[in-house]
C-alpha positions in Angstrom: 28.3 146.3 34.4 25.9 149.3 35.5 22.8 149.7 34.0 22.3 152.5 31.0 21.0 155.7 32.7 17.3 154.7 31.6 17.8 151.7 33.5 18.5 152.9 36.1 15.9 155.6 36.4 13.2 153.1 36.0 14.5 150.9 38.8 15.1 153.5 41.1 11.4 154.5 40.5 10.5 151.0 41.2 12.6 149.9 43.8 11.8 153.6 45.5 8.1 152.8 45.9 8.7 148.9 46.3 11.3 150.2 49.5 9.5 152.7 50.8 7.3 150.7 53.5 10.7 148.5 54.4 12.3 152.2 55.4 9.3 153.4 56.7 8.8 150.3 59.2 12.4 150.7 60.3 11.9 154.4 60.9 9.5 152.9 63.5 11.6 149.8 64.5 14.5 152.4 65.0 12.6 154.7 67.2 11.1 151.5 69.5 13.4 148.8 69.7 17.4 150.3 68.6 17.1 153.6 69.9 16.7 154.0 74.0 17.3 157.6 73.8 13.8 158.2 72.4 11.1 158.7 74.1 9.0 155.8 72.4 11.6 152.9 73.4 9.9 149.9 74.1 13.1 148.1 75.6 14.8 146.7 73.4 13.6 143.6 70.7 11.5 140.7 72.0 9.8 143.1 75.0 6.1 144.5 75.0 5.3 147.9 75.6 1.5 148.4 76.5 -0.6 151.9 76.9 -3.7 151.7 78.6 -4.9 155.3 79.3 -7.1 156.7 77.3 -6.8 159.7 75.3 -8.1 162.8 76.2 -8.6 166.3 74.4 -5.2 167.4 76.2 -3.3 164.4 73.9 -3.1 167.2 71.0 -0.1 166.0 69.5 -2.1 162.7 68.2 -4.1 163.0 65.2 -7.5 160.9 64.8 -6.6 159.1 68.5 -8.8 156.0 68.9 -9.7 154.7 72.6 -11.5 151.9 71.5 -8.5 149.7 71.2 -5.3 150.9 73.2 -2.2 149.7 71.8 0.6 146.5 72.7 3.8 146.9 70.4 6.6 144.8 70.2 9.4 144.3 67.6 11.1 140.4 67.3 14.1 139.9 65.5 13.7 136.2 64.5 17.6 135.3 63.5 18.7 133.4 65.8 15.5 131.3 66.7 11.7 132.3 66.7 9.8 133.4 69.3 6.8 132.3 71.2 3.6 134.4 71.7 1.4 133.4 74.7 -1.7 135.1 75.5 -4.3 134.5 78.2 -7.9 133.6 77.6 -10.7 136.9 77.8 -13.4 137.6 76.9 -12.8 140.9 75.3 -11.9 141.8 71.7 -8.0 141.8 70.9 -5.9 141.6 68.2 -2.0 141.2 67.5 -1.1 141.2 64.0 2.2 140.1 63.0 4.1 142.6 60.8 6.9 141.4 57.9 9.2 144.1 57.7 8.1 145.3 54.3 4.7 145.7 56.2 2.8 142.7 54.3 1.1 140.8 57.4 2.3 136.7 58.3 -0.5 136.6 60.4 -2.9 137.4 63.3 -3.8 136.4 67.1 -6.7 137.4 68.3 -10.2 137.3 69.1 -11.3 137.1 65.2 -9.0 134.7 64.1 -7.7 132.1 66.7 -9.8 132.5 69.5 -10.4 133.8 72.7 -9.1 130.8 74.3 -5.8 130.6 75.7 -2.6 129.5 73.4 0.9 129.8 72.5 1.6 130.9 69.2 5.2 130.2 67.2 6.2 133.4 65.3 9.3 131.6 63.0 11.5 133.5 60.6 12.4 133.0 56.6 13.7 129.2 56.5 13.4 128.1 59.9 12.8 124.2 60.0 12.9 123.0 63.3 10.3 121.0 65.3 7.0 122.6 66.8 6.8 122.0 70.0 3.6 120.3 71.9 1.7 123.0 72.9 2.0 125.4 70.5 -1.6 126.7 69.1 -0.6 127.8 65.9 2.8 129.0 63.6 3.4 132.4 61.8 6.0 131.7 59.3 7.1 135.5 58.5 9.2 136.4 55.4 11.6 138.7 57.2 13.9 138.3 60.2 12.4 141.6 61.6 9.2 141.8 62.4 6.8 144.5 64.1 3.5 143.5 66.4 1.1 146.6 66.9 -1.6 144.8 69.2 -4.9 146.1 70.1 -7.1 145.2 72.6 -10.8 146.3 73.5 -11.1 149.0 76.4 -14.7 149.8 77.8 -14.0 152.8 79.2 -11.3 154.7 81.8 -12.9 152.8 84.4 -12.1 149.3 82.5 -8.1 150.5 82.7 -7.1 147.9 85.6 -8.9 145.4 83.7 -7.3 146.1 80.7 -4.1 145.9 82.2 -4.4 142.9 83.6 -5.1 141.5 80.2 -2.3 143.1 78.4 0.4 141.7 80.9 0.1 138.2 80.3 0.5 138.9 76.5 4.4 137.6 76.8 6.8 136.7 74.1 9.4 134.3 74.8 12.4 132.9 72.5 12.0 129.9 71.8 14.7 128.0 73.4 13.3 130.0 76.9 9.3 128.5 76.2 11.1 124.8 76.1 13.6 125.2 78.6 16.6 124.2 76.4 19.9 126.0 75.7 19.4 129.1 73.7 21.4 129.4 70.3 24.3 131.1 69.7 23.0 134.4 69.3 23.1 136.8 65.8 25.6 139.0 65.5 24.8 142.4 66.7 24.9 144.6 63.3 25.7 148.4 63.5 22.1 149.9 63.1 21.7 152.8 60.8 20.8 156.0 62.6 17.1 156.9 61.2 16.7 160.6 59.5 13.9 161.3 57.5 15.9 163.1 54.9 17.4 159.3 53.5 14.0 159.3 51.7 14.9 162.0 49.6 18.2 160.9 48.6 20.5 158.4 47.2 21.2 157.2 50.8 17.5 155.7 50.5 19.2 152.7 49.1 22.4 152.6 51.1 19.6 152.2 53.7 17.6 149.6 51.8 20.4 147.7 51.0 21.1 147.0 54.4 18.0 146.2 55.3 17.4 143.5 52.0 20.2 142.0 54.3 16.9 140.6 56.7 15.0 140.3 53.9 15.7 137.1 51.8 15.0 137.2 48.2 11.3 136.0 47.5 10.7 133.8 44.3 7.7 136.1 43.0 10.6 139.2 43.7 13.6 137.9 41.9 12.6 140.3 39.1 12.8 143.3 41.5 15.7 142.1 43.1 17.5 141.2 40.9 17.3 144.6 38.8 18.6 146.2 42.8 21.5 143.9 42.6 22.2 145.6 39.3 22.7 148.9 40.3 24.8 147.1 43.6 21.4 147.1 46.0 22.1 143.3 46.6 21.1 142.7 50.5 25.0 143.0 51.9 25.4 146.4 52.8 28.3 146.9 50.8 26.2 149.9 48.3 28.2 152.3 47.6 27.0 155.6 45.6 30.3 156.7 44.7 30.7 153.6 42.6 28.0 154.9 40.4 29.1 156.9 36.9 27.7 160.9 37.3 25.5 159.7 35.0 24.2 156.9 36.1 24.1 158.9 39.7 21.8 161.6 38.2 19.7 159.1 37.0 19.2 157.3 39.9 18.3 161.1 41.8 15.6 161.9 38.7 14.5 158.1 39.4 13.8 158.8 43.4 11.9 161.8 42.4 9.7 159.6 39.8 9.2 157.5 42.7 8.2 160.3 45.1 5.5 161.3 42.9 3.8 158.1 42.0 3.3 158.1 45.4 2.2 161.6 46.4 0.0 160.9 43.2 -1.6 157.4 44.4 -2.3 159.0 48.4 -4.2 162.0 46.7 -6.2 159.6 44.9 -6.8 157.0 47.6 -10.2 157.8 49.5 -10.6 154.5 51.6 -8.4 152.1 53.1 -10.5 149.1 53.5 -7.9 147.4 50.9 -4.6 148.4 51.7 -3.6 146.1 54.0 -3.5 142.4 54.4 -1.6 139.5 54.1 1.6 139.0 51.2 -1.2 136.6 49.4 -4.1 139.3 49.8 -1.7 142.3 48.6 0.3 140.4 45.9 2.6 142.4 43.5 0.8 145.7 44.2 3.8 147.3 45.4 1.9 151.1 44.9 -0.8 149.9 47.3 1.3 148.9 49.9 3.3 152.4 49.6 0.2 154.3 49.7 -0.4 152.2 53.0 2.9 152.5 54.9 2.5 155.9 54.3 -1.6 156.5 55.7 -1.1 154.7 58.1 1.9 151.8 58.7 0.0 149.1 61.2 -3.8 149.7 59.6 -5.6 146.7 59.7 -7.6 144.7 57.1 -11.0 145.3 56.6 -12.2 142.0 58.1 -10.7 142.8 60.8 -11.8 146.7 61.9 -13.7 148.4 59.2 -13.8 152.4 59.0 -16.7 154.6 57.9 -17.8 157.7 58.6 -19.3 161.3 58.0 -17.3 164.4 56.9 -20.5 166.0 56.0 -24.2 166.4 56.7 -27.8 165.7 54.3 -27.5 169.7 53.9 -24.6 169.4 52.1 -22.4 171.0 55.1 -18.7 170.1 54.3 -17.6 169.6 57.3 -20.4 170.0 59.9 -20.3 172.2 62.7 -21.8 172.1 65.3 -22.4 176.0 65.9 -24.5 176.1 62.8 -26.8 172.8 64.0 -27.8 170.0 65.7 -27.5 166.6 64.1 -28.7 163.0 64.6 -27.6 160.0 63.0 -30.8 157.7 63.3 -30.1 153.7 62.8 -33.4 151.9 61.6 -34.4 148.7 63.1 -32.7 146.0 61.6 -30.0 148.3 60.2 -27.6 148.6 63.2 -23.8 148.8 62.8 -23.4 144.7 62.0 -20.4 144.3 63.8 -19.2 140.9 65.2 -17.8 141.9 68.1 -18.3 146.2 68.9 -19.1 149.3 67.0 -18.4 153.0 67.7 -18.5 156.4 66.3 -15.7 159.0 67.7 -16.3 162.5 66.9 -12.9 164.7 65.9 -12.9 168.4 66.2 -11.6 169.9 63.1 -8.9 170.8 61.7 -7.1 169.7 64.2 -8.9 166.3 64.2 -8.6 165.5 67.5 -10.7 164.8 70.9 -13.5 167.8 71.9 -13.8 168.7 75.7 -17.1 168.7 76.8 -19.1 168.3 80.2 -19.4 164.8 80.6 -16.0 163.6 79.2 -17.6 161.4 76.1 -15.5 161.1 73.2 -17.8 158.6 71.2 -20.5 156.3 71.4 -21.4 152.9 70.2 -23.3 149.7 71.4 -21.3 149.5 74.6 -22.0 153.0 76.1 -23.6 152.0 79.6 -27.0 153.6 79.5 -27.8 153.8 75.7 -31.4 153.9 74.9 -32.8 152.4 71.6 -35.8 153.8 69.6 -39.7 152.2 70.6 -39.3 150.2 67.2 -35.3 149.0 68.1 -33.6 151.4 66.6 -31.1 153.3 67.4 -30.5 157.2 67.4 -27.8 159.4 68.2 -27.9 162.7 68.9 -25.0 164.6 68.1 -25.0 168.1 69.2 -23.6 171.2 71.0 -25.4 171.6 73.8 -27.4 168.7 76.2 -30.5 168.0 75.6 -33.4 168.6 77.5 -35.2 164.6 76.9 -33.1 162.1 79.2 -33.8 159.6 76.6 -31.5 162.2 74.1 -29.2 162.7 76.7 -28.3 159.2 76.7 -27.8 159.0 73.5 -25.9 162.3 73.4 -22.5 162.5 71.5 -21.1 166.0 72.4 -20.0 168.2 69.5 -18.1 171.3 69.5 -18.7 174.9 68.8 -17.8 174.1 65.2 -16.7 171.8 62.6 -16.4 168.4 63.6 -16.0 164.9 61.7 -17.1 161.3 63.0 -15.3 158.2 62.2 -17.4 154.9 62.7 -15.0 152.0 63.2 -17.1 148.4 63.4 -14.7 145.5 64.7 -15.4 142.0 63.2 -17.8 143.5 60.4 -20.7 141.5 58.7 -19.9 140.8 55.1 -22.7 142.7 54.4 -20.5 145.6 55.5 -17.5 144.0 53.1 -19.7 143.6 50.2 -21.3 147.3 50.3 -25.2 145.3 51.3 -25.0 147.7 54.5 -24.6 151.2 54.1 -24.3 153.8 56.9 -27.4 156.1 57.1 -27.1 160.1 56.3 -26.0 162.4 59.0 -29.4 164.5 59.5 -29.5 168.2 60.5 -32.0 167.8 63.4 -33.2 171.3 63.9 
């Protein structure tokens, strides 16, 4: 029996939001691992695709590009047995978060959480039971059978790219059955992938779509409520939805219902300022289904706060919204004792605006943190940066000297591994000064 209209307005609204970040991670998993016409294929499922080179001002098709932390992707589909993720031991910064497909995260590898040691980690899928072999460092149980990886790791510089690259290589994912050297499983059956279009979001073909993705999702204990009110309207995780089978009334319903949905979340991004919380673990985000919406939506592989925190200044102590560099010189001056508390590296990367991307400027510096070669800290051990059009004359300032452009400019601070003090609000980022 189909819900009444009202029903089914309501749980189109809800299961519209609740959706949203499964579609939008296969919008991504289409474009990387099913599709090898687009530019963006990684190869296929189970392969790593790595980028190394930095960005430069000419990359103008990226918004906010961040060269701390070049990118490692990878999507897994765990059906037929899990995976293995090896990585080599370094001594630089890296992360790779493993993604659920509704974009909740199982778990992460990397410098903060397991080590910079050498390991093998297990990456299992929903109701896997078989034994762990010897050798394995740690297990991800994830609650989907697709999963996403969007690895970072720390690059000093263009001239640390071989270096990097040499890192990234020996990231490798292996199934299973290949890391022990035993006969692989039968393998899943090969399913006719959707083609992605943006335009499903908009329509009743959003759950045709979701319904055959639930199909790698199994039903969750703390979402039978959810579910259960999908299955009602025939959103049930076999791929059999059809929209036809819905009365015109119920139909129109569900089409006022997906525009309820569509607005709660236009809503809930216009109101969301920071994204320290918005990602995490399915413990960390619970039942806040808006939250996680709002965070497939900024920004579908952001990372926790404990993990990279993001600050920054979009205007100056003069009130100048945004700055601009044209108008005046700027410095950002640390204290002593008040330096970016960062466990493992800080930086601050200045944007050109509105464009928000990388400024050219004479001696190719795009941001500035505690590894800069050369930086030179205040008589007292502080720290100030001088953020400006034009290089100044002290060689002291020079080294400190984050190029700005002949106009309005923002900086974005990014601290990997932050202090709790940063976490807990106990440090604060000092004002950007006008300096002249």
């Amino acid at each position: 029996m189909q819900p009444t209209p009202e029903e089914a307005r309501r749980t189109a609204a809800d299961a519209w939001i609740w959706g949203y970040p499964l579609l939008d991670a296969y919008r991504t998993t289409y474009q990387r691992a099913i599709d090898p016409e687009d530019p963006r294929y990684v190869g296929g499922f189970g392969r790593f695709r790595h980028y190394a080179e930095p960005f430069t001002p000419a990359d103008t098709d990226v918004s906010t590009p961040n060269n701390d932390t070049p990118y490692s992707v990878a999507w897994l589909d765990l059906r037929a047995e899990p995976f293995v993720l090896s990585v080599p031991a370094t001594d630089r910064y890296y992360v790779l978060p493993v993604q659920d497909l509704d974009t909740a995260y199982v778990g992460y590898v990397g410098a903060r959480t397991t080590g910079r040691a050498a390991g093998h980690h297990l990456i299992a899928g929903p109701g896997w039971s078989g034994t762990v072999p010897e050798g394995v460092t740690s297990v991800l149980r994830a609650a989907t059978f697709l999963v996403g990886i969007a690895g970072r790791t720390h690059l000093a510089g263009p001239e640390d790219v071989p270096a990097l690259r040499a890192v990234q290589e020996r990231y490798e994912l292996r199934p299973l059955s290949a890391y022990t050297d035993t006969a692989a499983p039968h393998p899943a059956e090969e399913p006719v992938w959707p083609v992605w279009r943006d335009e499903v979001l908009g329509t009743v073909e959003f759950y045709t779509l979701l319904d055959f993705l639930l199909g790698f999702f199994p039903v969750l204990e703390h979402e039978r409520g959810v579910r259960d009110r999908l299955a009602a309207l025939g959103v049930s995780g076999t791929g059999a939805f059809e929209p036809a089978a819905l009365s015109p009334e119920v139909r129109a319903a569900v089409d006022r219902g997906i525009a309820d949905g569509r607005a709660r979340l236009e809503k809930a991004v216009a109101a969301t300022t920071v994204s320290a919380d918005l990602f995490g673990t399915r413990a960390e985000l619970g039942d806040d289904y808006i939250r996680r919406a709002v965070a497939a939506d900024v920004g579908l592989h952001g990372l926790p706060a404990a993990e990279v925190w993001y600050g920054g200044w979009s205007d100056d102590d003069r009130g100048d919204h945004p700055p601009n560099g044209h108008d005046h010189d700027h410095l950002v001056r640390f204290p002593p004792g008040q330096l970016p508390p960062a466990r493992f590296f800080w930086t601050v990367t200045l944007y050109g605006l509105p464009e928000r991307g990388l400024v050219a400027n004479e001696i190719d510096r795009y941001a500035i943190g505690d590894r800069t070669p050369g930086l030179v800290y205040d008589d007292d051990g502080g720290l100030t940066l001088h953020v400006r059009r034009d290089r100044p004359a002290d060689p002291k300032e020079a080294a400190n000297w984050l190029p700005a452009p002949d106009g309005p400019f923002g900086l974005v601070v990014r601290l990997y591994g932050p202090d709790p003090s940063v976490l807990d609000g106990g440090w604060r980022l000092p004002p950007l000064t006008v300096a002249d």
